[in-house]
N, C-alpha and C positions, 0 to 999 in steps of 0.2 A: 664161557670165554670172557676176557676180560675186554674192556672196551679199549681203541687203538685212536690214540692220543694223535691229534692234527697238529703237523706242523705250524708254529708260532704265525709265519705268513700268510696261509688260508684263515686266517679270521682276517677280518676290516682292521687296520691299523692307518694311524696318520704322522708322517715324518715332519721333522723342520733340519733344513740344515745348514749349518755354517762354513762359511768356501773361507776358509783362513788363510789370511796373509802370513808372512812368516813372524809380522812383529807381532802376531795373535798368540803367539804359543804361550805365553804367562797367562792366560784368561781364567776368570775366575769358576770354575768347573760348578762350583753349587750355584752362582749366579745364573748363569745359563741353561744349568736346568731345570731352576724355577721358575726363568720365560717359558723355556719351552713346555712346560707342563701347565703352565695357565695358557698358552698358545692351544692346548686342546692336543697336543700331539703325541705321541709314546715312542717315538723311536728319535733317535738323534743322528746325522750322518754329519760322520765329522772327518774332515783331511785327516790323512793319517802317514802315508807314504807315497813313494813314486818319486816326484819332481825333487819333494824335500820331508824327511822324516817326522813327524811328531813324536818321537818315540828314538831310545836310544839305540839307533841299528849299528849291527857289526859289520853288515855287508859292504863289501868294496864300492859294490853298486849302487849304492843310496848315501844322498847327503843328510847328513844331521842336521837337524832346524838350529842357527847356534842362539835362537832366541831361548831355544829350551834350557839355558843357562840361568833363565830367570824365575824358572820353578824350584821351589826346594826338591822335589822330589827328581829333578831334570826330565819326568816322564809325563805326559799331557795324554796322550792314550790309556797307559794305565792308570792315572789318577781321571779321566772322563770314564773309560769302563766300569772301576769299580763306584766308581759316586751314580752313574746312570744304574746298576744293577741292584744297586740300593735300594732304589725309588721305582723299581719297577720296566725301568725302561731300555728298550734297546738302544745299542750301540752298533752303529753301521759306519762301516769303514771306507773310505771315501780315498782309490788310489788312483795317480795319475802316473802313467807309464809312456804319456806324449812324445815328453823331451827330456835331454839329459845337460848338465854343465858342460862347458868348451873344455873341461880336462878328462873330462870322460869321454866326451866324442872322438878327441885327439888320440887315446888312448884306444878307440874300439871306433875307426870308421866302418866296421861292417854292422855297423848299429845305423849307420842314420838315412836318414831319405835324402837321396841324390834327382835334382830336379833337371829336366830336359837339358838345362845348359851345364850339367855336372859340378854344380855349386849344391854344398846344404843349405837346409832351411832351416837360418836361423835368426830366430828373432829376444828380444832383451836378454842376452845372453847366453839363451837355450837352444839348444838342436832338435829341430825334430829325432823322431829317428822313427824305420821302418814296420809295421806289426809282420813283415817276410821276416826279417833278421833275427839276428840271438839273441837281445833285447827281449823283445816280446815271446818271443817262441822258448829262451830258460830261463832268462834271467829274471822276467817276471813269476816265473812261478819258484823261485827260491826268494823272492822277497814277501811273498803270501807264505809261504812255510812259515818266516820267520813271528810276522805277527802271528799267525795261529800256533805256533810254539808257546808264544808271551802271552796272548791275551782271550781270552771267551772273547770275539766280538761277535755279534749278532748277524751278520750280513757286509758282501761287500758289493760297491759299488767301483765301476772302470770308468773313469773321465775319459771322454776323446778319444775311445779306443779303436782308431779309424786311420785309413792314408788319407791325411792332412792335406788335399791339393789345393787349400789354401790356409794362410796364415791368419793370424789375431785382427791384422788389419784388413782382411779380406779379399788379400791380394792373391790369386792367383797363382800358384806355382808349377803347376803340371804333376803327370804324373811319374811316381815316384821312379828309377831306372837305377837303380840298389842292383847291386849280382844274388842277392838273393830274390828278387822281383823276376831278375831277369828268367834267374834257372825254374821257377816259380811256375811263369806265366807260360814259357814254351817255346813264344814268338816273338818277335819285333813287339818291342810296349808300343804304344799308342802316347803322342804328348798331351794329348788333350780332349776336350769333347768332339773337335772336327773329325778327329781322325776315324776312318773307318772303323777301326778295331779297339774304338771307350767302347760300345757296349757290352763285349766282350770282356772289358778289364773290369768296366765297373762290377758286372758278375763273379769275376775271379776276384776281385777284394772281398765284395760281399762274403764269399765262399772260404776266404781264408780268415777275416774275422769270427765267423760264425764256428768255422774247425776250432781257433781261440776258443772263442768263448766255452763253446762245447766241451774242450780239454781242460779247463780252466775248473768248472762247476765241479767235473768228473773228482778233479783234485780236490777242492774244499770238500766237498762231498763226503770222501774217502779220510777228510781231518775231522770237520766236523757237521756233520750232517743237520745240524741243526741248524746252520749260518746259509741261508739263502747266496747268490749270484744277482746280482740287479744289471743287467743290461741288454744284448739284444732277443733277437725269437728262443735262442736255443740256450737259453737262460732259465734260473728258476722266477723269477719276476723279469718282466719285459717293462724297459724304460721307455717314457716319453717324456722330454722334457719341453714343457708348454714355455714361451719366450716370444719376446717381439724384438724388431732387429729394423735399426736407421737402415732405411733405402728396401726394407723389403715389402710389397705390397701385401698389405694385411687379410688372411682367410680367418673370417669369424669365426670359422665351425671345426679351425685345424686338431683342437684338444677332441672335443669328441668324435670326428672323423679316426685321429689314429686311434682311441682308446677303442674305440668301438670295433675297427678292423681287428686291433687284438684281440678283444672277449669275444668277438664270432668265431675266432677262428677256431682259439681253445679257452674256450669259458671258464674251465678249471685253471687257469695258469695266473697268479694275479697279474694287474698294472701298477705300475709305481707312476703316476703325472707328479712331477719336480715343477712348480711354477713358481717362476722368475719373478723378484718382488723389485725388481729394477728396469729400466726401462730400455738398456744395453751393454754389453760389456765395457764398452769403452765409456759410458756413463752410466757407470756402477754404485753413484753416489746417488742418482736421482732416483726418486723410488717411482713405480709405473703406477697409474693412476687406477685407483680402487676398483671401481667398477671391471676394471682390464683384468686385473688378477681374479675377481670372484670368477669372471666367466670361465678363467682356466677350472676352478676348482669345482666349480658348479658343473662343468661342463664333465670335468673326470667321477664324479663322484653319480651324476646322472645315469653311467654306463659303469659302471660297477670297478672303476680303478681305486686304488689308496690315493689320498692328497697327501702334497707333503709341499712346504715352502720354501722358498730359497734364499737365501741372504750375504752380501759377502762379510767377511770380518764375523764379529760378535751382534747380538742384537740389540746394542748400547751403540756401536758404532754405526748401524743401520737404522737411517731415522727415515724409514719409509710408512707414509701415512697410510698406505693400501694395508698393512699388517692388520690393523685394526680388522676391519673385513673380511681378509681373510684369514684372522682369527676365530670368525662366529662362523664361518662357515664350516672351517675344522672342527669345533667343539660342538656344531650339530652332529658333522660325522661321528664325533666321539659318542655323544646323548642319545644317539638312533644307532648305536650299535648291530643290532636283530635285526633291524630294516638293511643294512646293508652286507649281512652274514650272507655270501653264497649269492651276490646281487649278479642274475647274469640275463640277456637279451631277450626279448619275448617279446619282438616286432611281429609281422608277419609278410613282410614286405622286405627284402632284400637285393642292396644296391651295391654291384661291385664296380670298385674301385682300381684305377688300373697301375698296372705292373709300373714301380716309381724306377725299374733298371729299364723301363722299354726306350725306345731309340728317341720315340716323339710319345710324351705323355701326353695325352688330350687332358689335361688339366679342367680347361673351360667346360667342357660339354659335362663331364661329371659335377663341377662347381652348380652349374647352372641346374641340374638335378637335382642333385643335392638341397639346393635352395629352394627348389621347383615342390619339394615332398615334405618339407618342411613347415612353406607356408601355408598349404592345402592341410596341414595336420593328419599326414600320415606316418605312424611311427615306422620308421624303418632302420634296419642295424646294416653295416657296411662288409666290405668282405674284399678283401687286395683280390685282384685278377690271377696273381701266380698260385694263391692258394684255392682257386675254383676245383683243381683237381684231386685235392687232397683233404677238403673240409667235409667231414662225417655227419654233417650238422644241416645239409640244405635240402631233407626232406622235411625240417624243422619249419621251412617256409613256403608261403603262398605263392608271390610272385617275385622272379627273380630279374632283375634290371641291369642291363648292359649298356652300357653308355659311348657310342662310337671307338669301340675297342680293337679293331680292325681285326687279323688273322687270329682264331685265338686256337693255341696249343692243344694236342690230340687229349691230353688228359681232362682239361675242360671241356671239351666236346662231348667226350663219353658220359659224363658227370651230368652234364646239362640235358644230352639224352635220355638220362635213367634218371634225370628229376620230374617228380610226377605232377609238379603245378605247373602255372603260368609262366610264360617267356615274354617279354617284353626287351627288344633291342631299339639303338638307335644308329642311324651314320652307316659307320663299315661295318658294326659288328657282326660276325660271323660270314664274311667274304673272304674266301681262300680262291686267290685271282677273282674270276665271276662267278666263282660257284658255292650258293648255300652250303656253310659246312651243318648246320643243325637239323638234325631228324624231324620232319614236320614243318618247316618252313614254309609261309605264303610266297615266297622268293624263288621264280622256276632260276632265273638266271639274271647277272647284274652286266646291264647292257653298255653303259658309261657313266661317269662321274665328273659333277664339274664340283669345283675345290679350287677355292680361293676367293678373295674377295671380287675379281673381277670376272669369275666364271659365275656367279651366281647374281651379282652388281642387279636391280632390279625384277630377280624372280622372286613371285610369290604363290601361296597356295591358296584355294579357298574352302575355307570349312563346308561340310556337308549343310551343314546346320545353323551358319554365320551367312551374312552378308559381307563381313567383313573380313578382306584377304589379311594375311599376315606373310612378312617376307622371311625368306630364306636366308640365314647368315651361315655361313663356314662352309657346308658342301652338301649336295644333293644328289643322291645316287642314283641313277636313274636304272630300273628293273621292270624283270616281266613276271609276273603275277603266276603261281600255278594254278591247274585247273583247280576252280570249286573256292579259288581264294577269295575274299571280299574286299573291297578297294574302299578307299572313304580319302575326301581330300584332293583336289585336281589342282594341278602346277598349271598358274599364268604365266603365258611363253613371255620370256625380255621384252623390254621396248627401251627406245630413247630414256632417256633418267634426266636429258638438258639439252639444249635450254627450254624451259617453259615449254615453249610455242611445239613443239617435238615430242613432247612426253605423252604419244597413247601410240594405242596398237597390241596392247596387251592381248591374248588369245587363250582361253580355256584349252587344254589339251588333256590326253587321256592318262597323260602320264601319273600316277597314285602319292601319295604323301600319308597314308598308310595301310596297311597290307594285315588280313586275321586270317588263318586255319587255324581250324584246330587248339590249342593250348596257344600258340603263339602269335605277337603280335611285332610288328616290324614300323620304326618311320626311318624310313630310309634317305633322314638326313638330319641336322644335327639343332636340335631342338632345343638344348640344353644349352649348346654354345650360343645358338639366338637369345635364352633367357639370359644369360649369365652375361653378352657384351649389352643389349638393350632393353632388359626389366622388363616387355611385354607381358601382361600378365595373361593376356592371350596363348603365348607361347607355352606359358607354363599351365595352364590351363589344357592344353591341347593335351600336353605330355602326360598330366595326372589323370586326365578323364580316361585317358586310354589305359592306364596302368588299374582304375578302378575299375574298367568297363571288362579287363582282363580276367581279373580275381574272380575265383566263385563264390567267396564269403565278403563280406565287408573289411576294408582293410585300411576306411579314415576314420578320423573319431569324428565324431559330430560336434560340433562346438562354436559357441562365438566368441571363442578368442583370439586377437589376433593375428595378426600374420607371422609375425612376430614373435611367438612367443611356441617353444618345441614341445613338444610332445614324445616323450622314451617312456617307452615301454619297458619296464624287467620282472624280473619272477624271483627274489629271495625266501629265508625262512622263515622272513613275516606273512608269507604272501604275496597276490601281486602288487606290485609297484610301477605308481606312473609321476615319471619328474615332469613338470612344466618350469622350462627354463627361458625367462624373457629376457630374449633380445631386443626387445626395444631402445634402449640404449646404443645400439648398433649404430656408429659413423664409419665417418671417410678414415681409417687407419685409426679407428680410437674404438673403444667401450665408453659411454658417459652414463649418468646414474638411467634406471631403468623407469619407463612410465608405468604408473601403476594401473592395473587392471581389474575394474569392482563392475558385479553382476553382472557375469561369466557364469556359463554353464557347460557340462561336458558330460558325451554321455560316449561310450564304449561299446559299439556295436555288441561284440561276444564277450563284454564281462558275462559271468556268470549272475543270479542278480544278487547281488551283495548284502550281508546283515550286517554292515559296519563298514563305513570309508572314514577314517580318520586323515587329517588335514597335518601333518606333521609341525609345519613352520606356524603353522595360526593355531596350533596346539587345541584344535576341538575335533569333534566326531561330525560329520557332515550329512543329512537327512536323505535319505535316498528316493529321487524321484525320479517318473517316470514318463515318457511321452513314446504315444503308438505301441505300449508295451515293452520298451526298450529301459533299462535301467541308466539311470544316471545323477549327476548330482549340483547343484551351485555352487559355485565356487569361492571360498572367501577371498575376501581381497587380496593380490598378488604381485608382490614385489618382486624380488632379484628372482626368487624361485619357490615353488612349490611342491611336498612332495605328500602323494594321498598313496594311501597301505586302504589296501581291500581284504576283507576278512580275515586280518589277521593283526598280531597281539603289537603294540610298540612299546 
């Protein structure tokens, strides 16, 4: 039998792409993909249709770029397709189906999104319009006919393919109230997040993009099966695009938190990470400061996504210094091609992340986790809360972590049941009203909950094993223990907090701060939100010793590096692989250059013992030594990142 040829997207690829203005369309096609191909990259994602055509369309529904007057050829798509297919490289097509011109709106108001006060939403001359209405639902898949009629393109890509509730400037519009929304949703829309019934819409948008998307693939598919779908879950590659945004509080770890929820869920399916080489869309001219963009790409590439970068205009008009950077990052990816063939998670520790449609995300308490396993150098891989009942993959791990997730759904219950390691919760998780929903539970019954800042304002617990109390921030749930459960951990009752002279009385009581049977382990309050508002490293201490003390194998690495500086684990067809990615660099809303880290040692509780650790970025073989029997190795000195292959070829 003959061998069965992989689709072009399952091998490691790295995109760059150009977001073109309309006076971009004359661009010099061989210029551009000579950057990009010293860029380190192989695929090009270039505008192509939607808002405005690159390319000479017939359709009523699409405007003609009238820059394209300044090609001889009038065609910028097919003169980039065939120049990129030349040279090897893919051509991805970049459409945007957001908004349409004020004469097409005029002409099809059941195209566009009607906002709570029955006004469109439109901004520099464009209309949104709805992904419910005929817009999105035919009229975009007869403008994808048309390019796939014209052109081989590689892959496509959907800009914004979303209900817009808010604009370019950030404003706020409400939710959309279109008669095809209306007949859509069923009931009375919701205008906003107050309203009782966003959570319900926000699900019913999810559900009718995703219908999209799904009908969307089926069609390319069925033209040309070779041309991937780039955007959400039910897609052939799943998008994240990494980006920082004026006025938004910065999460350092957001690239590989979502890449990482992707490859757990389905490790076969690739990641596309798109990182922003600017610093916001409305200052598109300044380029984001170096170190910011490696962590995107170091960050995507550590967990097994494709990098690819982003530029607006051409790369003559984009004079961002970060390129440089994250040029050598890409053209590692390209030089360690094998190392990242099939690069998929191989933690042994598993932290889900909670449901981003639930009504109150506990953001904090998972941040604070997240951070908490991190610095303790535990590898761990992520996994969204909604897919707990649906991922085939979580007998794949040791111990599973829940991070004040409150009621969780009958399918992750069963799931979490018939998982055969560790349980580790914190806060609400698994409280349906007061009663344990998990099989095995230390938790007979949850007696009362204080939640808030000023129901918990001066309680603390004290360690079995400390002198030193540590307090309670965000909520404490207070529970009765079943028989045979073990307690560790006793709550000091409130006292005065002011003034001075008032402040004791504090009292030992029997109430637990954490709870073991059996496989599972409970702190029934919110540990994570303490780490993540006041950096105790107590706190985070408290939360990883129990997560180790849970495990029955070993599940940190051993190592003096520091806190700082991550730890992923994966398993490609080099072998295994471990990225160490420093965050040292890490400020207040910034990445700055990284501190370097020299004689470092790391040893892998269950490597296997290794006959060759090779050091990727320091380009040598590294000597395998041992302590107590345990295999492990020195580390060469360690910049932005490091990536060591265990028995196996690079």
């Amino acid at each position: 039998m003959g061998t069965v040829m992989r689709l072009w997207w399952h091998e490691p690829f790295r995109a760059f792409q150009t977001n073109l203005r309309e006076i971009d369309a004359g661009l010099d096609v061989e210029r551009v993909l000579d950057q990009i191909e010293g860029f380190g990259a192989n695929a090009w994602l270039l505008s192509v249709g939607g808002i405005v055509s690159n390319y000479p369309t017939d359709l009523p529904t699409q405007t003609r770029n009238p820059a394209l007057a300044e090609r001889p050829s009038g065609d910028l798509v097919g003169d980039a397709v065939a120049a990129a297919h030349a040279r090897g490289i893919r051509l991805l097509a970049r459409m945007d189906f957001s908004k349409v011109d004020r004469r097409r709106a005029e002409e099809h108001p059941e195209w566009c999104f009607v906002g709570p006060d029955g006004e469109w939403q439109t901004y520099n001359g464009l209309t949104s319009v709805c992904p419910s209405g005929p817009y999105y639902q035919r009229e975009a898949f007869a403008v994808v006919d048309e390019v796939l009629s014209r052109y081989d393109v590689d892959g496509f890509f959907f800009n914004w393919a979303s209900y817009n509730e808010r604009d370019y400037s950030g404003r706020y519009r409400g939710v959309c109230r279109c008669l095809s929304c209306a007949r859509a949703f069923g009931a009375p829309l919701p205008t906003g997040p107050d309203d009782p019934a966003y959570p319900r819409w926000r699900r019913f948008a999810k559900a009718m993009i995703d219908d999209f998307c799904g009908r969307m693939r089926e069609r390319i598919a069925a033209r040309r099966p070779e041309a991937p779908l780039i955007m959400g879950e039910t897609a052939d590659i799943v998008f994240h695009e990494a980006n920082n945004a004026v006025g938004r509080p910065l999460w350092h770890h957001r690239t590989s938190e979502h890449v990482s929820a992707a490859r757990t869920y389905r490790p076969h399916v690739p990641v596309f990470t798109n990182a922003v080489g600017f610093v916001d869309m409305p200052y598109r001219l300044a380029g984001e400061e170096p170190e910011h963009v490696a962590q995107y790409l170091v960050q995507a590439i550590s967990r097994g996504a494709n990098p690819s970068t982003y530029v607006m205009g051409t790369p003559d008009d984009s004079r961002y210094e970060c390129l440089e950077l994250a040029g050598r990052i890409t053209r590692h990816h390209r030089d360690h091609q094998v190392v990242y063939t099939d690069l998929r998670p191989a933690a042994r520790v598993l932290l889900v992340r909670p449901d981003p449609l639930a009504p109150e995300v506990p953001t904090a308490e998972f941040q604070g986790l997240y951070r908490a396993l991190l610095e303790r150098h535990v590898p761990f891989d992520v996994l969204g809360e909604e897919r707990l009942g649906s991922c085939d993959r979580l007998d794949e791990y040791t111990v599973v972590v829940l991070g004040d997730l409150g009621a969780l759904e009958p399918a992750a219950v069963a799931a979490l049941d018939a998982f055969p390691g560790a349980i580790v919760t914190t806060g609400s998780t698994g409280f349906d009203g007061d009663v344990a929903q998990l099989a095995g539970s230390p938790v007979a019954e949850r007696l009362a909950v204080r939640d808030g800042v000023e129901a918990v304002r001066s309680m603390h617990l004290l360690p079995d094993d400390s002198p030193y109390p540590v307090p309670v921030i965000g909520a404490y749930h207070l529970v009765a223990p079943t028989d045979g459960a073990r307690t560790a951990m006793r709550v000091l009752s409130r006292a005065p907090y002011g003034p001075p002279e008032k402040c004791y009385g504090h009292v030992e009581l029997a109430h637990p701060g954490l709870l073991r049977a059996g496989r599972m382990t409970v702190l029934p309050w919110t540990v994570g939100r303490a780490y993540r508002e006041v950096g105790l490293s107590a706190h985070r201490d408290l939360f990883v010793d129990a997560v180790v003390a849970a495990a029955p194998v070993p599940v940190a690495a051993d190592t003096d590096l520091p806190d700082q500086v991550e730890v992923v684990l994966g398993r490609s067809r080099a072998g295994q692989v471990v990225h160490l990615v420093n965050l040292t660099g890490a400020g207040p809303q910034r990445f700055g250059p990284p501190v370097p880290v020299h004689g470092a040692r790391l040893w892998i509780p269950w490597w296997d013992r290794p006959a060759r650790v090779r050091a990727l970025c320091a380009g040598t073989d590294l000597p395998v030594v041992e302590r107590d029997g345990r295999p492990g190795v020195d580390l060469p000195p360690l910049g932005l990142f490091e990536v060591l292959v265990v028995d196996g070829r690079t």
